[in-house]
N, C-alpha and C positions, 0 to 999 in steps of 0.2 A: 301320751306320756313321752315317748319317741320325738315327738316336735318338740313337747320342751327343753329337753335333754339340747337336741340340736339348736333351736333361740339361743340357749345360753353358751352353747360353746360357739356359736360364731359373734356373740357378744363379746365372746372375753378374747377371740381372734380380733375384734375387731379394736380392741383396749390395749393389746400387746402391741399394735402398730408401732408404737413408739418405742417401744421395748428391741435391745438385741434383736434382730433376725430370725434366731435359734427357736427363740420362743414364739413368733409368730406361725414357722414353719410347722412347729411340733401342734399348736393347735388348727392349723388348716387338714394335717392329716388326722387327727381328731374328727377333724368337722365334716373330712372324705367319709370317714370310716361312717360317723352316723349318717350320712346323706346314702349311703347304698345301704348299710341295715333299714332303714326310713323307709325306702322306694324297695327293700324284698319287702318288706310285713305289709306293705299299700298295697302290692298289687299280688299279694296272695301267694309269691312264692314259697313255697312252702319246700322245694328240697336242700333248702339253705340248714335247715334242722335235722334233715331226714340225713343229709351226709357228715354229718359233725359226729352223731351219737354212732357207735357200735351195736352189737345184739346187746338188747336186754336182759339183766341182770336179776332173780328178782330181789327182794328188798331182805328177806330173812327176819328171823326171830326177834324184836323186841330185846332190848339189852336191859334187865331187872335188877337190881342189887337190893 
């Protein structure tokens, strides 16, 4: 799902060519950002997730009305 995501945004980098500058910049860094999310989840890095979240929370009571 991660490749798709990335196909389409170096699609639509590739469609803005012609467009202002602005916009082709804004989606190449787009297409950075998915291209190292893409190559952590391929090759199993896994403390890309473990340093984002905090201690765990737990979830609490069900909210009834």
């Amino acid at each position: 799902m991660q490749a798709t995501y990335l196909l389409s945004f170096v699609l639509l980098t590739l469609a803005t060519l012609r467009l202002p500058p602005a916009f082709s910049l804004g989606f190449t860094v787009i297409d950075i950002t998915f291209v190292l999310a893409f190559l952590g989840m391929t090759t199993g890095n896994t403390s890309i997730r473990q340093d984002l979240g905090g201690k765990a929370l737990p979830l609490g009571n069900p909210v009834v009305r």
